[in-house]
C-alpha positions as CSV (number, residue, x, y, z in Angstrom):
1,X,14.1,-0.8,-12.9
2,X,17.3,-1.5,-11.7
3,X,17.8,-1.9,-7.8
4,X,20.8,-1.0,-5.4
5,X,23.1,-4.2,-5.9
6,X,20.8,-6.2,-8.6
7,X,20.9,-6.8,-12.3
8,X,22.7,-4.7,-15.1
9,X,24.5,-1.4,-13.7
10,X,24.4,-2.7,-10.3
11,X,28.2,-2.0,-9.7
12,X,27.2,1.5,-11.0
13,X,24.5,1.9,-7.8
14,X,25.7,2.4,-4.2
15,X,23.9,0.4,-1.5
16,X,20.9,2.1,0.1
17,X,22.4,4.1,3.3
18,X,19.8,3.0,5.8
19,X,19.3,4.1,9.5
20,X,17.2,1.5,11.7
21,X,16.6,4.4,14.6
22,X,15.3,2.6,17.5
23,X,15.5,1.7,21.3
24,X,16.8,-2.3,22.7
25,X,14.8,-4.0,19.9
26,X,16.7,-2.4,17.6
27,X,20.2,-2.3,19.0
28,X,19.8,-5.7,19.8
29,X,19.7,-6.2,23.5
30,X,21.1,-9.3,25.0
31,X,22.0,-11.0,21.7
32,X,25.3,-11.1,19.7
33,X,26.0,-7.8,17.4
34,X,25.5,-10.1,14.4
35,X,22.0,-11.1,15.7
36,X,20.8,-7.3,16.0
37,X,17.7,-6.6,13.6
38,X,19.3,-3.9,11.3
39,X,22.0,-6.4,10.6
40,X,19.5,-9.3,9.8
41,X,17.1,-7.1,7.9
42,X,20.1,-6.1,5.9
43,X,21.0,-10.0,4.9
44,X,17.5,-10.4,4.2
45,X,17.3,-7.7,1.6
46,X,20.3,-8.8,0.1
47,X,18.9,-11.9,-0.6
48,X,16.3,-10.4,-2.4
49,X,18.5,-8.2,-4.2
50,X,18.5,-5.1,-2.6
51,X,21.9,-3.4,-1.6
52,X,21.7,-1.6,1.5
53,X,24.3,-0.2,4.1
54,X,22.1,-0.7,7.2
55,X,22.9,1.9,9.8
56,X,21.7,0.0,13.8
57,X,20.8,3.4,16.2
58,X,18.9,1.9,18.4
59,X,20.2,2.7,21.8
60,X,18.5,0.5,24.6
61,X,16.4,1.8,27.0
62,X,15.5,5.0,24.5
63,X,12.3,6.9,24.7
64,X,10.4,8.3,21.5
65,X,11.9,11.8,23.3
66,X,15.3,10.4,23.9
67,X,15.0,9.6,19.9
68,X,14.4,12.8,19.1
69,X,17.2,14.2,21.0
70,X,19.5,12.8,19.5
71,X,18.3,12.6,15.4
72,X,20.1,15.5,14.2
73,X,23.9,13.6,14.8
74,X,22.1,10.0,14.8
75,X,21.0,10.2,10.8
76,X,23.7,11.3,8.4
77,X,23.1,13.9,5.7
78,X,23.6,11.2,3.3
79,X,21.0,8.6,4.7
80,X,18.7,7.3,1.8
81,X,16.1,6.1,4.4
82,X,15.3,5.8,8.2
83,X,13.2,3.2,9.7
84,X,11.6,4.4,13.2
85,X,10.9,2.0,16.0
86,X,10.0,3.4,19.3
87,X,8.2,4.3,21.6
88,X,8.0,0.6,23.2
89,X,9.7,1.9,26.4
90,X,6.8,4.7,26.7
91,X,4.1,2.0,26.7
92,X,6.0,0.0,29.4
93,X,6.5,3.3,31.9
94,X,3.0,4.0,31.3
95,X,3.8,7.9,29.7
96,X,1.3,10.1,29.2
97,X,0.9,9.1,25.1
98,X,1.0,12.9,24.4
99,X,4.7,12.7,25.0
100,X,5.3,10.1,22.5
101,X,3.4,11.4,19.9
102,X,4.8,14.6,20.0
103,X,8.4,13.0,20.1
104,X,7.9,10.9,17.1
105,X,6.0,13.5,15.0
106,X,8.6,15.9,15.3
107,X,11.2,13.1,14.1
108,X,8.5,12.9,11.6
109,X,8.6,16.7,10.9
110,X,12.4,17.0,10.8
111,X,13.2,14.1,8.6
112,X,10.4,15.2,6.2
113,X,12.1,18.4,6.1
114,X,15.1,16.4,5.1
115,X,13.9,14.9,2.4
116,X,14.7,11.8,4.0
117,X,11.8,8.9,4.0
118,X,10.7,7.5,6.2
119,X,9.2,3.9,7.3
120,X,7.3,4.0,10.9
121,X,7.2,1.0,12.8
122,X,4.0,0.8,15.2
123,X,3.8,-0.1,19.1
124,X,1.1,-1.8,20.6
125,X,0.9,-0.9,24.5
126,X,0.9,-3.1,27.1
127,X,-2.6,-4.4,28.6
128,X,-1.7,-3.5,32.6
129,X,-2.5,0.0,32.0
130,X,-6.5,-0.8,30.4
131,X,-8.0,-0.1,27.2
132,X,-8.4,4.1,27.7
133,X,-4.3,3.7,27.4
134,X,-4.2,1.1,25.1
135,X,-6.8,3.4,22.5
136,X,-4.9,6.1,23.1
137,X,-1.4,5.1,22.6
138,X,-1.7,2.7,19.7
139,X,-3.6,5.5,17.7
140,X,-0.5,7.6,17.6
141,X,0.8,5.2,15.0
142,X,-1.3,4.8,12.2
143,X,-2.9,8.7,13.0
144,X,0.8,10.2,12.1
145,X,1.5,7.9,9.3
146,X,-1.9,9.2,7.6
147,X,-0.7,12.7,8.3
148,X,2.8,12.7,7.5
149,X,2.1,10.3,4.6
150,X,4.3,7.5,5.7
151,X,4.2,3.5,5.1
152,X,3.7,2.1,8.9
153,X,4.6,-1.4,9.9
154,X,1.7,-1.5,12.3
155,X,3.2,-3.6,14.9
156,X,7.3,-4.1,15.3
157,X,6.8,-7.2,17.9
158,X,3.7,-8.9,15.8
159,X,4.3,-12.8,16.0
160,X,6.8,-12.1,18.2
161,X,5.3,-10.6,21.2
162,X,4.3,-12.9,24.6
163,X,5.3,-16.1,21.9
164,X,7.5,-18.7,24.2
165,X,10.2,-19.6,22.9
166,X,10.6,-15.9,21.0
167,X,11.8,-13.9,23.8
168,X,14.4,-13.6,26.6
169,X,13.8,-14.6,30.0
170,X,12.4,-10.8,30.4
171,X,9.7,-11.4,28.3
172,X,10.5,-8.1,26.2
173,X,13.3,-8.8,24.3
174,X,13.2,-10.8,21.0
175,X,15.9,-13.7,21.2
176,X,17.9,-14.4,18.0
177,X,14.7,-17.0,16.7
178,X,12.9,-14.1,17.5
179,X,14.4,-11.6,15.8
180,X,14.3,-14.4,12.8
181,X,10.6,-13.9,13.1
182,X,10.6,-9.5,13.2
183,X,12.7,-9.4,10.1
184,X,10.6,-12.3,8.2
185,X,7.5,-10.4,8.9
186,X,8.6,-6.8,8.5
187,X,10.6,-8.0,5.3
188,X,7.7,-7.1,3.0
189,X,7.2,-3.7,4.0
190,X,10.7,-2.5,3.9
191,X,11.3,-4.4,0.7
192,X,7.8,-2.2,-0.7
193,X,9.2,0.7,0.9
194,X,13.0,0.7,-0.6
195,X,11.8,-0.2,-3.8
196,X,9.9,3.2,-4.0
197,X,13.3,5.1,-2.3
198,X,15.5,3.5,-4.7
199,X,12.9,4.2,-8.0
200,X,12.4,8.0,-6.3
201,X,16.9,8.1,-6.6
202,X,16.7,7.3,-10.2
């Protein structure tokens, strides 16, 4: 199989048109626009030998609701692939997890009835508000992956979260090293994920 940008007919094959839709930790709060994750995730597939175009629509501060408002102009009608990462700012404000998981499996719903796939990239909520919140919240995750049959990246932050050194003064926000870590963790999925986009293009 040949891949966006690799091997023999790669001049032939576009890049994959990729749309990171997200809140700060994907638009890359606080750190250089080179630094941002859809920009680093798109130097690490390269290196791997997979073209992609990487789209960054993360908007900080976004909701899984503000997400949603704002798909139908945020994904073009030629993306090849979305990656989803929010709901992070709905753990911190404590929302009632209902809201979130309605938000994202609507996203789910509309993108679906795109034909546009569709890799979902978990949340883990914050331990202030106790384990009933905790349980609740980081089902929503895996339980609309299963349904809408969708790879999930269980955790965006994993290896990164509360690690000193990883994070801005604020404690929420990856730093550059940090981002470094998201992308070399979450490389393996997308790379699994693309590969089946690209082979379901041929």
């Amino acid at each position: 199989m040949t891949l966006p940008g690799s091997g023999i007919g790669a001049q032939e094959t576009p890049p994959l048109k990729v749309v990171a839709l997200g809140d700060s930790l994907t638009a890359g709060y606080g750190l250089p626009a080179d630094a941002a994750f859809p920009v680093k995730l798109q130097k690490a597939l390269a290196a791997k030998g997979i073209a992609t175009t990487m789209i960054n629509a993360g908007v900080s501060g976004d909701t899984a609701s503000g997400g949603l408002e704002r798909l139908d102009w945020s994904i073009p009608p030629d993306a090849d692939a979305v990656i989803v990462e929010l709901g992070a700012n709905d753990a911190l404000r404590g929302t009632d997890p209902k809201v979130p998981r309605q938000a994202l499996e609507e996203i789910l719903k509309r993108l679906k009835a795109r034909n546009i796939p569709v890799l979902l990239a978990g949340m883990l909520a914050p331990p202030n508000y106790g384990p009933d919140y905790a349980r609740e919240f980081n089902a929503i995750y895996p339980d609309l992956a299963k349904q809408y049959s969708v790879p999930l990246y269980p955790f965006f932050l994993e290896g990164v979260a509360t690690v000193s050194g990883l994070n801005q003064p604020d404690g929420l926000h990856p730093t550059a090293a940090g981002v470094d870590r998201v992308v070399e963790n979450i490389l393996p999925s997308v790379e699994a994920f693309l590969r089946t986009v690209a082979e379901q293009k041929r």
